[in-house]
PABAFI-303729 format. One record per residue: residue number from 1; x, y, z of N, C-alpha, C, CB in turn; residue in one letter. Coordinates in steps of 0.001 Angstrom, whole numbers. Glycine has a CB too. Example, Ala and Ser with C-alpha at 12.3 -4.5 7.8 and 13.67 -1.06 7.14 Angstrom:
<rs>
(1; (13190; -5690; 7800); (12300; -4500; 7800); (13200; -3300; 7800); (11308; -4473; 9046); 'A');
(2; (12850; -2250; 7080); (13670; -1060; 7140); (12900; 30; 7870); (14084; -598; 5725); 'S');
</rs>
This chain:
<rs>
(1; (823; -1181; 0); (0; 0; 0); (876; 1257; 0); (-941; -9; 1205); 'X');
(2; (1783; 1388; 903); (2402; 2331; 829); (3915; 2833; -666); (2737; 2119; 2246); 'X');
(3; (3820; 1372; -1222); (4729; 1917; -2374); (3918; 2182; -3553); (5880; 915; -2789); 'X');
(4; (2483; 1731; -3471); (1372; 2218; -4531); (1398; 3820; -4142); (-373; 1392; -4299); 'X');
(5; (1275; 4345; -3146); (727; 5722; -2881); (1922; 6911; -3486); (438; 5870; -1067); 'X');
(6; (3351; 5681; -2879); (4354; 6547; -3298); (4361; 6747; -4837); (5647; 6034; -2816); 'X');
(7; (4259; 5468; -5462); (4428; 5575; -7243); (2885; 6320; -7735); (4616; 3583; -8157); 'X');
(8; (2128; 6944; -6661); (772; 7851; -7522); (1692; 8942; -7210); (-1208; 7990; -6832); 'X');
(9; (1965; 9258; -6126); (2787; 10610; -6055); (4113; 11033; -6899); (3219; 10689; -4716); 'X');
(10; (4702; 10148; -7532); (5421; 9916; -8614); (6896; 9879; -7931); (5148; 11021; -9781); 'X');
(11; (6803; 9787; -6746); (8685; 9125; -6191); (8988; 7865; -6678); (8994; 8797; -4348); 'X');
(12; (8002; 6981; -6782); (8381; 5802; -7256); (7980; 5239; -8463); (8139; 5060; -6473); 'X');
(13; (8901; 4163; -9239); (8303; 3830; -10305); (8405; 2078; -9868); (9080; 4500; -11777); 'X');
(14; (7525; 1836; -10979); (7423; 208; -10498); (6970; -485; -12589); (5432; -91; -8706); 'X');
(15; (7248; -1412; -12058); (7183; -2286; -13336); (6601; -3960; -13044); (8857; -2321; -13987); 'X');
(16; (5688; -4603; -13500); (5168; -5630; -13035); (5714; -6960; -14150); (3550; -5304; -12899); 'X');
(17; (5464; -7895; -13132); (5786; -9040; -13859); (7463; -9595; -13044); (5842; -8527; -15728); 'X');
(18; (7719; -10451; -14554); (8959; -11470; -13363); (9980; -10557; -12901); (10019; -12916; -14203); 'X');
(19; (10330; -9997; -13871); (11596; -8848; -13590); (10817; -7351; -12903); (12522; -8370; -15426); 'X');
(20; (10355; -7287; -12574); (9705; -6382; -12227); (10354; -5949; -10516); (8170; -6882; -12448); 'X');
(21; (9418; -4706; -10101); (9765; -4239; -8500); (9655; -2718; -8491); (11438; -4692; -7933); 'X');
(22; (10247; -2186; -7872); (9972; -713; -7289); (11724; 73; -7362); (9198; -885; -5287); 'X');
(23; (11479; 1262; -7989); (12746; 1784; -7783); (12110; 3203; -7891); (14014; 1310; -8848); 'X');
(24; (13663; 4444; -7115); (13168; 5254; -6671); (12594; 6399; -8162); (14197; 5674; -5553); 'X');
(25; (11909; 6640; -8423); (11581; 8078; -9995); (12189; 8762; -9524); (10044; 8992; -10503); 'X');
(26; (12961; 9579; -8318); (13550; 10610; -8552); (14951; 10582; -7691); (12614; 11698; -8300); 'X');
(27; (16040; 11359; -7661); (17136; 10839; -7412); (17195; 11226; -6139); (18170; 11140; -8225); 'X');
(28; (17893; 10700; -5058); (17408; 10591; -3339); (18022; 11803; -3212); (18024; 9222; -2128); 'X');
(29; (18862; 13170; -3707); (19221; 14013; -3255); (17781; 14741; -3513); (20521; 14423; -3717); 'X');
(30; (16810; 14847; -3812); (15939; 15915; -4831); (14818; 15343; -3655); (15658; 15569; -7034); 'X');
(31; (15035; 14120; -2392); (13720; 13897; -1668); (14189; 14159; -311); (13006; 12390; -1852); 'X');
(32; (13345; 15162; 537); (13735; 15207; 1850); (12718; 14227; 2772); (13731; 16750; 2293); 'X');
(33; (12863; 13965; 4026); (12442; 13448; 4662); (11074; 13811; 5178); (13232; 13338; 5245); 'X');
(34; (11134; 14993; 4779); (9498; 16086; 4986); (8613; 15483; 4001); (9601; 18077; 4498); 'X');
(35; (9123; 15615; 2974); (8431; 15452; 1624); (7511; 13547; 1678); (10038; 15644; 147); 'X');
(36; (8642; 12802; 2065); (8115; 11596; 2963); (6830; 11738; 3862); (9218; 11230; 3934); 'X');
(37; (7069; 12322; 4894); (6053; 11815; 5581); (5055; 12735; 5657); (6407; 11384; 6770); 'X');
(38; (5318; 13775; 4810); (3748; 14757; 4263); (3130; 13811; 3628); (3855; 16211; 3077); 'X');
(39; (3708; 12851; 2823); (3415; 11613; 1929); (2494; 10872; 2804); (4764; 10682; 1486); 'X');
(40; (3137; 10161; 3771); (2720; 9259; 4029); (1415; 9464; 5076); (3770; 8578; 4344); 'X');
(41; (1849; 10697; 5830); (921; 11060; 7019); (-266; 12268; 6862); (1906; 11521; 8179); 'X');
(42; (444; 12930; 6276); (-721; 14367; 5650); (-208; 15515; 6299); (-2622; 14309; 6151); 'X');
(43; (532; 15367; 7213); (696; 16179; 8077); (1967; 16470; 8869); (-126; 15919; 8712); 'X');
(44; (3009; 16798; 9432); (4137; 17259; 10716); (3423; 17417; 11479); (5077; 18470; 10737); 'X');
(45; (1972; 17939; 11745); (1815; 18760; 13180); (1351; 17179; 14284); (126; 20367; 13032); 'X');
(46; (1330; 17155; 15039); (1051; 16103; 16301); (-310; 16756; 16352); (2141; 16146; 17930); 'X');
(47; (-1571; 17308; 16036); (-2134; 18371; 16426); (-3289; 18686; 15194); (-995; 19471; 16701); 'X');
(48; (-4387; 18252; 14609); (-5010; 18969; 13673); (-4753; 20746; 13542); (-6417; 18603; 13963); 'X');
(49; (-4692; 21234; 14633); (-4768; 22737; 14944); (-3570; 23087; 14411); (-4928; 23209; 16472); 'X');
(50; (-2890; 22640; 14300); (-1248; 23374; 14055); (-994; 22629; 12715); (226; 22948; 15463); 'X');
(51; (-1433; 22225; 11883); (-1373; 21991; 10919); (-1555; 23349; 9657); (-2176; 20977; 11031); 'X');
(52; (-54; 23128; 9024); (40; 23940; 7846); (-721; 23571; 6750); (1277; 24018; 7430); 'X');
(53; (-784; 22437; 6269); (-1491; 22397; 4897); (-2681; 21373; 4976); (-427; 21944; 3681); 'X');
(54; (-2924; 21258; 6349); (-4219; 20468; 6514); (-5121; 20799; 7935); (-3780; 18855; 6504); 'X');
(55; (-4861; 21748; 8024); (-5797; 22822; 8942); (-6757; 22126; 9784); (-6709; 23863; 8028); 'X');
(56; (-7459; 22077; 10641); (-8314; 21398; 11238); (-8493; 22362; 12863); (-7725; 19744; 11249); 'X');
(57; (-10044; 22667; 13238); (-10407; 23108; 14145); (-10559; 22201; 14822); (-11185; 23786; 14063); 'X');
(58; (-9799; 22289; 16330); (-10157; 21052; 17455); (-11191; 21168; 18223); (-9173; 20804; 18448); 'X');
(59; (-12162; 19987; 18359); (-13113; 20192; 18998); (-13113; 19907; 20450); (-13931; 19658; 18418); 'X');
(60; (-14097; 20634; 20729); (-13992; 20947; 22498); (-12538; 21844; 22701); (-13831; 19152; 23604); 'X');
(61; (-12097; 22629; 22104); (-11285; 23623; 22836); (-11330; 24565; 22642); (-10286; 23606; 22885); 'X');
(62; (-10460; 25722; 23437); (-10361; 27452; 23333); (-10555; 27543; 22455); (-9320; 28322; 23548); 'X');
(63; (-10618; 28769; 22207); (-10344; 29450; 20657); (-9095; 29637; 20549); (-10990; 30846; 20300); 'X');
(64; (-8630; 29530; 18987); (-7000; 28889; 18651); (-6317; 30052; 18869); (-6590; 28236; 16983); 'X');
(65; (-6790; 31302; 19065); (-6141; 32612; 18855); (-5798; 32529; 20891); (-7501; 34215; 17928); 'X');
(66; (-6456; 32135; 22012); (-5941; 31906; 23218); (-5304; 30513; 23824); (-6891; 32263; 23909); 'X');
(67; (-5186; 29653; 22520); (-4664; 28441; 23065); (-3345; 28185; 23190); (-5073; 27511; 22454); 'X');
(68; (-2528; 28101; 24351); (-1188; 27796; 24370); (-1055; 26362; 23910); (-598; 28037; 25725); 'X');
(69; (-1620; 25680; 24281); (-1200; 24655; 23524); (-1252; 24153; 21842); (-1715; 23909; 24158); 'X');
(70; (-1668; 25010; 21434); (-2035; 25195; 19916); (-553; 25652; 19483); (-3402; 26456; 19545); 'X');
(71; (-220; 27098; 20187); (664; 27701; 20232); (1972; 26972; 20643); (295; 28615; 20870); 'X');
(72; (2641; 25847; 21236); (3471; 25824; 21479); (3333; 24054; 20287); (3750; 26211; 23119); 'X');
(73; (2439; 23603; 20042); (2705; 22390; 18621); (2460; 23089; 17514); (1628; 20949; 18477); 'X');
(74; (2637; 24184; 17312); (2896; 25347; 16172); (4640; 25319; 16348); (1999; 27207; 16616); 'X');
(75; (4674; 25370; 16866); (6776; 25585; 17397); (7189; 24377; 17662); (7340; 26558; 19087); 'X');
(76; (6586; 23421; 17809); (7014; 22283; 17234); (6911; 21541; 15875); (6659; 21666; 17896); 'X');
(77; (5758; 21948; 15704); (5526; 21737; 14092); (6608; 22304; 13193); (4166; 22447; 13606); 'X');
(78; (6925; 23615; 13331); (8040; 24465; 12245); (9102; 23499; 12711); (8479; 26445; 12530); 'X');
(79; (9516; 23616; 14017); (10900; 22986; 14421); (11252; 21428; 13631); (10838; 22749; 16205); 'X');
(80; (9915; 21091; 13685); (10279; 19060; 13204); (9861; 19488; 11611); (8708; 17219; 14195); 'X');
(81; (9551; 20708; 11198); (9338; 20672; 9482); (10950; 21133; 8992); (7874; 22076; 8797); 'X');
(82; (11480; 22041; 10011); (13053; 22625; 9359); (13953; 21434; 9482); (13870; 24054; 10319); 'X');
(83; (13828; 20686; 10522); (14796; 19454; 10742); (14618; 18939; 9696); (14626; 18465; 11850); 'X');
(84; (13213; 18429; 9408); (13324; 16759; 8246); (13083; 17563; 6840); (11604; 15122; 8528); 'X');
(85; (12767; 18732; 6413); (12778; 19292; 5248); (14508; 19604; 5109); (11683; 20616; 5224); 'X');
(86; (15382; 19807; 5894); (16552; 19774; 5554); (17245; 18949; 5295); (17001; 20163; 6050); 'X');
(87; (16989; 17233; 5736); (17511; 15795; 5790); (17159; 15590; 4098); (16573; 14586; 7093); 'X');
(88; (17892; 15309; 3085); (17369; 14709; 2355); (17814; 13096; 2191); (17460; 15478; 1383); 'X');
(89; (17238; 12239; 1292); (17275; 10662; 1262); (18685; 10487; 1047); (16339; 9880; 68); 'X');
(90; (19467; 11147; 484); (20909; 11084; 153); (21948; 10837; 1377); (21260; 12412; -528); 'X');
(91; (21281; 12086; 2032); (22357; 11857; 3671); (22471; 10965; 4313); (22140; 12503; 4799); 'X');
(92; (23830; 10905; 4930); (23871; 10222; 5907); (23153; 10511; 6721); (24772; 10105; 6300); 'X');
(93; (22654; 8977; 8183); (21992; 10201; 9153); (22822; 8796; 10619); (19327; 10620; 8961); 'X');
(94; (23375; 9251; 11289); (23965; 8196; 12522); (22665; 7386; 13081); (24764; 9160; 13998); 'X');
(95; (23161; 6635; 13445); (22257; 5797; 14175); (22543; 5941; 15035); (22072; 4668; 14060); 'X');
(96; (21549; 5630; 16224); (21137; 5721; 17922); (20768; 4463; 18504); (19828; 6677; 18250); 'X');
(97; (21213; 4227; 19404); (21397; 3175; 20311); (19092; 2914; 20450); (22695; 3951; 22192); 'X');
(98; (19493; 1601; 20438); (17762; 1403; 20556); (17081; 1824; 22524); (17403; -875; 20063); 'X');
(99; (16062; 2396; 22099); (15454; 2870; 23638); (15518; 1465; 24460); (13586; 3550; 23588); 'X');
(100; (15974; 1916; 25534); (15990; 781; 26603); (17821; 156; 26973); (14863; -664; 25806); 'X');
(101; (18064; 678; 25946); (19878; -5; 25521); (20729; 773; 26722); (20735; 667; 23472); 'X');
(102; (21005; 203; 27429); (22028; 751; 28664); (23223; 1595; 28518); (22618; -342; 29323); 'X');
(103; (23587; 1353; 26988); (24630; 2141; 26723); (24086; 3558; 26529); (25387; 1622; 25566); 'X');
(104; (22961; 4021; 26596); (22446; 5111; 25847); (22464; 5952; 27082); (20991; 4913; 25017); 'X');
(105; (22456; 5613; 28503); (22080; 6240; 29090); (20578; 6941; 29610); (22728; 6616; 28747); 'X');
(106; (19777; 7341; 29040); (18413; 7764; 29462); (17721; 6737; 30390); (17531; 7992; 28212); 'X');
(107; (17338; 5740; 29951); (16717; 5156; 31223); (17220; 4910; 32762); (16433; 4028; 30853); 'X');
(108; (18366; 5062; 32810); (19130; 5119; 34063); (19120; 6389; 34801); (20472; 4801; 33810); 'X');
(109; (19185; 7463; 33920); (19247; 8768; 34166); (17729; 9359; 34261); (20115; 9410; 33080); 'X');
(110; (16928; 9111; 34018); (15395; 9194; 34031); (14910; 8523; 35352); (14718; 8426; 32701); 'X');
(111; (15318; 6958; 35552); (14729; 6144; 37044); (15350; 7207; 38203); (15532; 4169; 37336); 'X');
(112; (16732; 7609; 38010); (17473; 8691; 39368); (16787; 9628; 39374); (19003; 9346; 39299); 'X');
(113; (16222; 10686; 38271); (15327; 11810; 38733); (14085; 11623; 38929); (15312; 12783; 37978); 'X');
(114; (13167; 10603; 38803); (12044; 10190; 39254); (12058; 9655; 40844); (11641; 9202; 38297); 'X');
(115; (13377; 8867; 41095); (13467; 8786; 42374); (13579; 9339; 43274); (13912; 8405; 42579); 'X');
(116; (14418; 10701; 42962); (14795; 11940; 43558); (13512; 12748; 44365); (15401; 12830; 42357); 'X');
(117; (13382; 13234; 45638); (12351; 13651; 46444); (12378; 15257; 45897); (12638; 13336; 48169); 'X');
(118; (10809; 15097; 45335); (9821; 16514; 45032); (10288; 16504; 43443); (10321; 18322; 46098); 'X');
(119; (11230; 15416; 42711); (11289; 15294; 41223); (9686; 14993; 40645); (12409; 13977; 40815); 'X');
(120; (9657; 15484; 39873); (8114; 15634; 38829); (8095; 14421; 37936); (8063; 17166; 37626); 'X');
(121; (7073; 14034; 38470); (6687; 12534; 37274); (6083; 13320; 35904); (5049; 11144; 38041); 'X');
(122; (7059; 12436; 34836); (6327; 13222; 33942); (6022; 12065; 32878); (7166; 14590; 33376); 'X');
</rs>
């Protein structure tokens, strides 16, 4: 499903039969990572409300012009659109230790400040 949607959007081309399969239509420097998952998701924002090109009024809340929280997944929205609109398919990108992996540190460092007296569960 998802390499049909890509080859309507024209990143991908495909050819059927024995020799057949999926390769990319356009060359991985020319695709950013934005461009992906506008693809795939419709959207960057976490948020109907903070959505740039797919707008959506949330129901049951403030009005968007007093909502901080509207307001602050607006500044996350730009922030995670400049990151992955700058990544394109070409780059390198490092890899990260998988969540939970001891070498990474965070979960060790997360159980000590939760343990810590008047630390904020969050």
């Amino acid at each position: 499903m998802i390499l049909s949607e890509l080859t309507r959007f024209g990143l991908v081309d495909s050819q059927r039969g024995k020799d057949g399969g999926y390769w990319l239509a356009i060359a991985p420097v020319d695709i950013t990572y934005g461009d992906l998952i506008r693809l795939m998701r419709g959207s960057l924002a976490l948020v109907p409300c903070a959505s740039r090109y797919a707008h959506e009024k949330c129901k049951n809340c403030l009005a968007e012009d007093e909502c901080r929280t509207r307001a602050l997944m607006l500044q996350a929205r730009d922030a995670m659109a400049e990151l992955l609109d700058g990544i394109r398919l070409s780059d390198p990108i490092a890899l990260v230790p998988a969540a939970g992996d001891e070498t990474d540190g965070l979960p060790a460092a997360r159980e000590e400040a939760i343990d810590e007296p008047g630390a904020a569960n969050l």
